[in-house]
RODO-2510 file (C-alpha; in nm, 4 decimals, decimal comma):
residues 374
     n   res          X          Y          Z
     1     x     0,6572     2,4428    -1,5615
     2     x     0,7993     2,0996    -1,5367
     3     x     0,6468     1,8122    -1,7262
     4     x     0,5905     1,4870    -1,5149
     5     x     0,5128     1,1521    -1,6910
     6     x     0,4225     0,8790    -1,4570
     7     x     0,4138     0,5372    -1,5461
     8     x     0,2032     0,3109    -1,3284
     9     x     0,1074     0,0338    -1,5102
    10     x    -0,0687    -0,1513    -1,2163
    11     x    -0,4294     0,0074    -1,1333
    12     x    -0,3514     0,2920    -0,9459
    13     x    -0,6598     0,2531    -0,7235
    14     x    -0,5113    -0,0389    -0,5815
    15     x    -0,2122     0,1841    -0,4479
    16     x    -0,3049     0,4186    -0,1324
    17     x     0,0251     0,6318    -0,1952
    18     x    -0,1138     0,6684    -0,5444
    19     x    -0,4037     0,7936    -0,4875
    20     x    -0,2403     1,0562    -0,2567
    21     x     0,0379     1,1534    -0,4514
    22     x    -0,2286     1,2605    -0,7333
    23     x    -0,4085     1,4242    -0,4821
    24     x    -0,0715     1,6430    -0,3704
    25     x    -0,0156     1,7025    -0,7361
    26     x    -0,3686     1,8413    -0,8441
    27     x    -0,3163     2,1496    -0,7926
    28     x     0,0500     2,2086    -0,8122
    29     x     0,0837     2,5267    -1,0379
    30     x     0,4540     2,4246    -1,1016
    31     x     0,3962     2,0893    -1,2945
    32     x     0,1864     1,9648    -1,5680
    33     x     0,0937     1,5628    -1,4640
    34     x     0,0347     1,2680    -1,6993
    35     x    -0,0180     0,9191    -1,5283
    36     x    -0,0705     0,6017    -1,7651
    37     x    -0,2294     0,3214    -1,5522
    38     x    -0,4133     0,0331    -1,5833
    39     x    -0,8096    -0,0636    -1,5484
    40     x    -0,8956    -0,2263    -1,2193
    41     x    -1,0597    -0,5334    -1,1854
    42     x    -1,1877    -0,5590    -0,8613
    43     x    -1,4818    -0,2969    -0,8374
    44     x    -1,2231    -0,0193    -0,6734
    45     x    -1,3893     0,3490    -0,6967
    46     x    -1,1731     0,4704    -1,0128
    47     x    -0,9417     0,7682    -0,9145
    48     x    -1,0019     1,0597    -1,1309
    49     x    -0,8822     1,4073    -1,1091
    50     x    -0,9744     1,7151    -1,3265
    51     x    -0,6176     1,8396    -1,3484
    52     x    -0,3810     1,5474    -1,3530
    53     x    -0,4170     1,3791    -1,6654
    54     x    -0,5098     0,9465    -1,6265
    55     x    -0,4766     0,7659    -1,9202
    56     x    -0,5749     0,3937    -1,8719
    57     x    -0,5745     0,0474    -2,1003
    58     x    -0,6236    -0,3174    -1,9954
    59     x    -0,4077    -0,4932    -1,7430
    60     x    -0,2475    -0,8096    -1,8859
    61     x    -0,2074    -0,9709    -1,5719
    62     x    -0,6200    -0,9977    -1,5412
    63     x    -0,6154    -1,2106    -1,8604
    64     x    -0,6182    -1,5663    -1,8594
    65     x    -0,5716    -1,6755    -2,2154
    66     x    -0,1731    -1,6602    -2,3321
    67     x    -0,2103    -1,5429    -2,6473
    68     x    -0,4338    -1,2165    -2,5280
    69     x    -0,1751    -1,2066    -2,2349
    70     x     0,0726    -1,1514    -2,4767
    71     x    -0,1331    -0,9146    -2,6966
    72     x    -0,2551    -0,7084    -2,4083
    73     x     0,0988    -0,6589    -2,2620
    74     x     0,1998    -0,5715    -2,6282
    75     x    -0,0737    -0,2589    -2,6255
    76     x    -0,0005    -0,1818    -2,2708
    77     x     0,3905    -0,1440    -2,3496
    78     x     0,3033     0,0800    -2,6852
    79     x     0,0520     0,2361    -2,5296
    80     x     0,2059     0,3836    -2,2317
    81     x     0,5454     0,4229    -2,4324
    82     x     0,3240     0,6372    -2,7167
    83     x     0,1660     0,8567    -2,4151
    84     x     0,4983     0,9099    -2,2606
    85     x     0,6342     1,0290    -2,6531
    86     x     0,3673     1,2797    -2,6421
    87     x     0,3898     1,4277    -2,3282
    88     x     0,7645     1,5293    -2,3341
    89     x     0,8490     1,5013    -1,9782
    90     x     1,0954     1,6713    -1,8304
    91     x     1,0992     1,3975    -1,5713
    92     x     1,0068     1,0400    -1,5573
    93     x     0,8581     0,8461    -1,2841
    94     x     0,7795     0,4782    -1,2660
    95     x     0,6101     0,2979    -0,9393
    96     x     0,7068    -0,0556    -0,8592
    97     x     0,9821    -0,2659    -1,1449
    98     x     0,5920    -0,3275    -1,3306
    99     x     0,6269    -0,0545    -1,4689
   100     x     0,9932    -0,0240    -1,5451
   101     x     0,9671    -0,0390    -1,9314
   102     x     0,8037     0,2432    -2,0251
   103     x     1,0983     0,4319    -1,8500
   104     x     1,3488     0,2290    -2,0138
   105     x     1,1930     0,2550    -2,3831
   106     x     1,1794     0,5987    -2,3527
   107     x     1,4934     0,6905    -2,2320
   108     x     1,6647     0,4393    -2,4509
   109     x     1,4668     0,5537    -2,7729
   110     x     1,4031     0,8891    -2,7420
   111     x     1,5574     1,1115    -2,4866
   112     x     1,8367     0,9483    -2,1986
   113     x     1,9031     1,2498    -1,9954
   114     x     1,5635     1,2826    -1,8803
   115     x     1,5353     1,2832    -1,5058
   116     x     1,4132     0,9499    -1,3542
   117     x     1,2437     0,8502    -1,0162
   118     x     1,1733     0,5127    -0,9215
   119     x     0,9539     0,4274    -0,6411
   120     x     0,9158     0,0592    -0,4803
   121     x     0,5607    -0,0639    -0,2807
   122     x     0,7566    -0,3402    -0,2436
   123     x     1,1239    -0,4749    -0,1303
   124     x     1,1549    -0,7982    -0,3972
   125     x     1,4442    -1,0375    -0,3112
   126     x     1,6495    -1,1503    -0,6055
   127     x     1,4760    -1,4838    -0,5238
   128     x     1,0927    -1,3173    -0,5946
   129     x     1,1837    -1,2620    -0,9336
   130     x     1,2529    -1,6270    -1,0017
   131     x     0,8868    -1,7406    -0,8881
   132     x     0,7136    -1,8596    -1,1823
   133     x     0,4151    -1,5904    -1,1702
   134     x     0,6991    -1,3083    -1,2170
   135     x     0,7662    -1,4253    -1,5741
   136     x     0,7669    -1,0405    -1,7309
   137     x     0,8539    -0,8837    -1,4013
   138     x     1,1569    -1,0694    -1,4105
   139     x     1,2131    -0,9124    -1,7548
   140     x     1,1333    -0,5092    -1,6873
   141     x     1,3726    -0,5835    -1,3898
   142     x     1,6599    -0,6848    -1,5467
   143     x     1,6156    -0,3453    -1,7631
   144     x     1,6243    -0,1996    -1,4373
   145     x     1,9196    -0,3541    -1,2737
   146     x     2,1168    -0,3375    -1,6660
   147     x     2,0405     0,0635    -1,6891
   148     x     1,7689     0,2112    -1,5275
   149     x     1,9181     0,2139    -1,1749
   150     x     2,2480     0,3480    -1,2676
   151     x     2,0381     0,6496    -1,4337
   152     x     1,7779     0,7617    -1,1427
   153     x     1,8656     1,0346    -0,9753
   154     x     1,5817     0,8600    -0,7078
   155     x     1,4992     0,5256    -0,5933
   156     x     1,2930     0,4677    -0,2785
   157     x     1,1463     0,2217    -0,0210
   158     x     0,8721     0,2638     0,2320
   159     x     1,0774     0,1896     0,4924
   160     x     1,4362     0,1778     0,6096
   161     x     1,4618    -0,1762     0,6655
   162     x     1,3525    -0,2257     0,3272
   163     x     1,5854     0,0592     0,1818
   164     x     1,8787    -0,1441     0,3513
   165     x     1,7778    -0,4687     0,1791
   166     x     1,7631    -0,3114    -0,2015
   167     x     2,1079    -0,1439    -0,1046
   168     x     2,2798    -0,4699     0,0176
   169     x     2,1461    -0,6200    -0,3018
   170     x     2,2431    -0,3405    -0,5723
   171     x     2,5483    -0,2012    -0,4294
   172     x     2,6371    -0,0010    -0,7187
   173     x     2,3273     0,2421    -0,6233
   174     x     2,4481     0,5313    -0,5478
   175     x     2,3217     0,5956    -0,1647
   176     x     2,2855     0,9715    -0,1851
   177     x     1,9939     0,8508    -0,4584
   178     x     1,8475     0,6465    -0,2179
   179     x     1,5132     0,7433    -0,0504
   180     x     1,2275     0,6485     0,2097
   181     x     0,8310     0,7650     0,1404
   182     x     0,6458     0,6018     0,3576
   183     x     0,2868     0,4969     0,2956
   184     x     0,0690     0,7617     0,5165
   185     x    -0,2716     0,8663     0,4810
   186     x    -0,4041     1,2291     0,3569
   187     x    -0,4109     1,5239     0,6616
   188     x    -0,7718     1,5261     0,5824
   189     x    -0,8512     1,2378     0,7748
   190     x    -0,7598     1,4313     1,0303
   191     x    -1,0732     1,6309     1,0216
   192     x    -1,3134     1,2995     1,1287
   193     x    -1,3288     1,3901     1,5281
   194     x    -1,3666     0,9735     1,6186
   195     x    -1,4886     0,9631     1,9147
   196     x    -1,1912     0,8918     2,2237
   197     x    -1,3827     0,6380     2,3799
   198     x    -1,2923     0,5296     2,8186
   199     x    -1,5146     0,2613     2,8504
   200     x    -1,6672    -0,0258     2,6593
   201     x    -1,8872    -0,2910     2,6810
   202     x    -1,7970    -0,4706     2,4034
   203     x    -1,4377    -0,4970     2,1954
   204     x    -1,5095    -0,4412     1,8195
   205     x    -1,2267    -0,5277     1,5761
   206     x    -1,1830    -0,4013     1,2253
   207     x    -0,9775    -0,5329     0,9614
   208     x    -0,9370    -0,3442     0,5873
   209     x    -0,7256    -0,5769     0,3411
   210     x    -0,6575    -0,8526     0,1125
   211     x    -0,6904    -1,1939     0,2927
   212     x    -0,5626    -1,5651     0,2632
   213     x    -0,5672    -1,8790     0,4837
   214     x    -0,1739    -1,8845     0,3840
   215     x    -0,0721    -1,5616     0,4180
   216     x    -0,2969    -1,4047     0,6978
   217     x    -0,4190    -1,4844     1,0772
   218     x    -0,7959    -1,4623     0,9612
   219     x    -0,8982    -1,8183     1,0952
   220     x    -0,7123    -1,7708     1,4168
   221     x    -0,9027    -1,4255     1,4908
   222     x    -1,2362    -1,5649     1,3200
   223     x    -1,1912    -1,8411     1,5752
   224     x    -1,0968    -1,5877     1,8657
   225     x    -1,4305    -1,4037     1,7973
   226     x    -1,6273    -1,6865     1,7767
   227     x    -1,5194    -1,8274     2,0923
   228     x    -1,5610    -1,4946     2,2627
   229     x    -1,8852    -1,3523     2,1166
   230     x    -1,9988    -1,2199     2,3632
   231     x    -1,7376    -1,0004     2,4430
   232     x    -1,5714    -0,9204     2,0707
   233     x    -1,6839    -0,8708     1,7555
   234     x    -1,5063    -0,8423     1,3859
   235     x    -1,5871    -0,6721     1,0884
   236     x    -1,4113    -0,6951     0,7864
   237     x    -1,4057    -0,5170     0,4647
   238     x    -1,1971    -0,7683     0,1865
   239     x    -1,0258    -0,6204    -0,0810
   240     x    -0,8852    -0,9553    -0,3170
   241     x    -1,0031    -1,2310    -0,0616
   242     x    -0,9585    -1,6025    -0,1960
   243     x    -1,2173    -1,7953    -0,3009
   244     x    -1,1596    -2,0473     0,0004
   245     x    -1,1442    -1,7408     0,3015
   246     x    -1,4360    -1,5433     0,1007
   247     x    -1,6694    -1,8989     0,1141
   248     x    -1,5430    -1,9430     0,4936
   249     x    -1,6477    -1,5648     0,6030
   250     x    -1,9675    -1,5934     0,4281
   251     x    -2,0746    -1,8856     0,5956
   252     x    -1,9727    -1,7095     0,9646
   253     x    -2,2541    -1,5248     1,2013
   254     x    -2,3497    -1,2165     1,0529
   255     x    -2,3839    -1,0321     1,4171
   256     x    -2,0495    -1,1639     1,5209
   257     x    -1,8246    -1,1676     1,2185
   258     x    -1,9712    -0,9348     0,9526
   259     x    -1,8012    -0,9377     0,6075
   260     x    -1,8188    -0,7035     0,3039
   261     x    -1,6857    -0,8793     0,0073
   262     x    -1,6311    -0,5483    -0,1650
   263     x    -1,3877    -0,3424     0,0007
   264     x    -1,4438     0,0035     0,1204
   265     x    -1,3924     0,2877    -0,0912
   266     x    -1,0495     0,4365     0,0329
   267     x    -1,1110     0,8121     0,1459
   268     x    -1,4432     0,6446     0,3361
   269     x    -1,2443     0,4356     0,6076
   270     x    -1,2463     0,7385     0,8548
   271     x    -1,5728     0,7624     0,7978
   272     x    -1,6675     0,4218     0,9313
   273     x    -1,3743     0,3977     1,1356
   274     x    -1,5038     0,5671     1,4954
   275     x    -1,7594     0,2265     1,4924
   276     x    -1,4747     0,0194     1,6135
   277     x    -1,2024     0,0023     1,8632
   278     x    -0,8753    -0,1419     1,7020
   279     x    -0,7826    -0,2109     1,4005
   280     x    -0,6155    -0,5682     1,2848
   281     x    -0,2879    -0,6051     1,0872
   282     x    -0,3126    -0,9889     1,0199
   283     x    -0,0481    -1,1015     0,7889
   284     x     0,2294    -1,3955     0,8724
   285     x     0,5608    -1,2355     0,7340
   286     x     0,5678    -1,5266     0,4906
   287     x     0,8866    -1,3280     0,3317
   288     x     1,1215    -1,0330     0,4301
   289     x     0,9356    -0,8285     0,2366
   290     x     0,6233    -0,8723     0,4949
   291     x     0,8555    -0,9475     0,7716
   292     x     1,0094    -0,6013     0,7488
   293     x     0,6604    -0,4499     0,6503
   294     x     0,5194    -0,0914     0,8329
   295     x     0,1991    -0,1593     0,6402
   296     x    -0,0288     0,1557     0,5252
   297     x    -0,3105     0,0177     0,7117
   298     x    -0,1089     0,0911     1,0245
   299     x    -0,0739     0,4868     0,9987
   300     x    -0,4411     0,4749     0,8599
   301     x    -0,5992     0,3065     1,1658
   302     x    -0,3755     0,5142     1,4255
   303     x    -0,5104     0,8403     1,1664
   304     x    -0,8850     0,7175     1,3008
   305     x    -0,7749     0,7060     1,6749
   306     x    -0,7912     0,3195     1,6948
   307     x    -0,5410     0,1170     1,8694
   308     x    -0,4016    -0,1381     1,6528
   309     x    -0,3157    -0,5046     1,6839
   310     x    -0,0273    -0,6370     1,4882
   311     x     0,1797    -0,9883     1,4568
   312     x     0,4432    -1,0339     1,6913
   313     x     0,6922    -1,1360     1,3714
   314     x     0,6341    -0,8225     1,2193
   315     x     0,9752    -0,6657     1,2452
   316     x     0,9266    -0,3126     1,0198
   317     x     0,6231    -0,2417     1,3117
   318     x     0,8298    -0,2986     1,5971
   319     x     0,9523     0,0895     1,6272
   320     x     0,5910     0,1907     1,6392
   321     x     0,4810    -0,0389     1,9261
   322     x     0,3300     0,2126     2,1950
   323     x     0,1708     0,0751     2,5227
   324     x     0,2291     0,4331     2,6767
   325     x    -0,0743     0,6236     2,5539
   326     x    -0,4109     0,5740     2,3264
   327     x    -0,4093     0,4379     2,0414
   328     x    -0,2150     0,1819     2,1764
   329     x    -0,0229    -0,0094     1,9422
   330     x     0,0275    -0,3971     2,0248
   331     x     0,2177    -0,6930     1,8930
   332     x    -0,0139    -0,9861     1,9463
   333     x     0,0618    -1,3673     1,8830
   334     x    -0,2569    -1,4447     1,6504
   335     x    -0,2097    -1,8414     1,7131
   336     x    -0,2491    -1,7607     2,1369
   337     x    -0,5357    -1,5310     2,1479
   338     x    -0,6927    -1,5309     2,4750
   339     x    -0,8846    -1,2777     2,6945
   340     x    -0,6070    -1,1362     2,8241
   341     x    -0,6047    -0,9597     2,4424
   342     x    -0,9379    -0,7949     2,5727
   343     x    -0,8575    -0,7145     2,9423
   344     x    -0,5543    -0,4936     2,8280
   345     x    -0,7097    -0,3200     2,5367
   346     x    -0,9831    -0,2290     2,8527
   347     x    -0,6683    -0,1067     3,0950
   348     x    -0,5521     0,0693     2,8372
   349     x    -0,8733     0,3163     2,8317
   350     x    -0,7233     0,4785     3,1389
   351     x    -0,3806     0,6105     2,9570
   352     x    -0,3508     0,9454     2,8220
   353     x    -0,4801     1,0275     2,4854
   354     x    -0,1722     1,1382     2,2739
   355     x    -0,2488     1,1746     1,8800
   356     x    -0,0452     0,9711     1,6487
   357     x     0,0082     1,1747     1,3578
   358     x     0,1795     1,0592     1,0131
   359     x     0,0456     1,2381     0,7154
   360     x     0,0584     1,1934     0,3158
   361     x     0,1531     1,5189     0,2870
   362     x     0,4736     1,4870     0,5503
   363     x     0,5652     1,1522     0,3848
   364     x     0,5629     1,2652    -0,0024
   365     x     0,6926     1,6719     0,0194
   366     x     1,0601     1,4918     0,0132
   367     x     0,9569     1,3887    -0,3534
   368     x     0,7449     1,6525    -0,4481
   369     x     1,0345     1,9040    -0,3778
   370     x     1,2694     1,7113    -0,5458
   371     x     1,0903     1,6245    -0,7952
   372     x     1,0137     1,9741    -0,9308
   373     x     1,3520     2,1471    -0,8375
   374     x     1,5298     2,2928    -1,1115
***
């Protein structure tokens, strides 16, 4: 039986492909689990699991204060170094560079030719790491790019755009160790029959995510709705909105654009999801990173049978566009919106249903095999 330590020292709730990839592992007679995460802050519905162990302390980067900053990084770095001593792993896995010293302290300290996996949410330019909010970050990466890279026998990105950029970057990777796992949801959401609706009388939008004025198109489709309320509605479920949007929303027409400040619990969005008729990918590509996104949200809409409307400047959801069949997936220029936007979606009731199908389980049984092979 192979011992797995996982160290996720961001809240693991926060992380769809987290929350899956305990799920695949639960009842995996071939490995024994450990994850050491962090406490959410946000209200998220904790992950639990009765056969993958979570062991949990308090996230630094929720702490104002410097000097408890410093102390709570202190206990999170012991901490999840101390669980990682006791559980004796056969192999090490850390998610995003976060989490990269635990890894490195272990294999440094107490046993190097323990096999390591490294997984990436995230493509980080070498210029992200110099922004003054990646302080430590900056730190566990430069363990990473000193050793820990040049000892995985796994590194991978959730797409291939953003495998290409780490490679160009880190050159000395070895590209046979380089991986994709996309960010799917579970087959089981599969099992919610949404209804495969030819006619409407009125468009209703749905957006699941973190918002910002800077970073999103949620006052140009606030302003789309509003102008077309009659034909177009919006509701949103906000998962770390800022204080400015979250003040905005509230202050909207409740009938028109409905908000719900406190997320959605994750494994309930195909629950609610046959309500609505597309679902709304809304950030700018402010950075490569978003640029060259194929967000999760994606895959989880087109999992609920809604079409989906995504920014034009999104590059990693280009290969997905599909104007063939329902769900139809759109690129839409957020600062034109017009009626048009509506009169499509409505033509596009008459094309063949075909069911888009991208699964957790497809996406992570690259890892799981790998990850328990002899």
């Amino acid at each position: 039986m192979k011992r797995l330590f996982i160290a996720h020292l961001l809240p693991v709730e926060y992380y769809p492909l987290m929350i899956n990839f305990i799920e695949e592992l639960e009842y995996e007679p071939d490995a024994q689990v450990m994850v050491f995460s962090t406490h959410n802050n946000m209200g998220r519905e904790v992950v639990n699991s009765s056969t993958v162990g979570i062991k949990r302390t308090e996230n630094y980067a929720f702490t104002k204060q410097p000097i408890l900053k410093i102390w709570r990084l202190f206990l999170l770095v012991l901490k999840s170094f101390w669980q990682a001593i006791k559980t004796k792993p056969d192999v090490i896995m850390y998610f995003e560079p976060h989490s990269a010293i635990t890894a490195y302290l272990y294999m440094r300290l107490v046993n190097p030719k323990v096999r390591l996996y490294i997984h990436n949410y995230e493509y980080y330019s070498k210029n992200d790491f110099l922004e003054p909010n990646m302080v430590s970050v900056r730190w566990f990466h430069y363990l990473e790019t000193s050793y820990l890279y040049k000892k995985a026998t796994w590194i991978s990105q959730t797409n291939a755009a953003r495998l290409k950029f780490f490679h160009e970057d880190y050159p000395f990777v070895e590209k046979d160790n380089l991986k994709i796992v996309p960010n799917y949801p579970p087959k089981k959401w599969l099992k919610f029959k949404n209804p495969i609706k030819t006619q409407i009388e009125k468009l209703r939008l749905l957006y699941i995510g973190s918002l910002s004025f800077e970073n999103t198109y949620i006052r140009e489709i606030v302003d789309f709705v509003n102008h077309n309320k009659n034909d177009v509605s919006l509701t949103i479920y906000g998962f770390n909105v800022k204080d400015d949007v979250k003040t905005y929303l509230e202050n909207q027409v409740d009938d028109i654009v409905k908000f719900h400040d406190n997320g959605i619990p994750y494994n309930d969005i195909p629950k609610i999801a046959g309500q609505f008729n597309v679902g709304l990918i809304l950030y700018k590509a402010h950075n490569i990173n978003f640029k060259y996104n194929a967000p999760n949200k994606l895959f989880e809409y087109l999992a609920c049978n809604l079409s989906v409307w995504l920014p034009n400047v999104m590059q990693g959801c280009r290969p997905y566009l599909d104007a063939t069949s329902r769900p139809v997936i759109t690129a839409i220029d957020f600062e034109a919106l017009d009626l048009n936007s509506i009169e499509n979606f409505k033509k596009s009731l008459t094309l063949p249903f075909a069911q888009k199908v991208y699964t957790s389980q497809e996406a992570l049984k690259p890892l799981k095999q790998h990850l328990l092979a002899s």
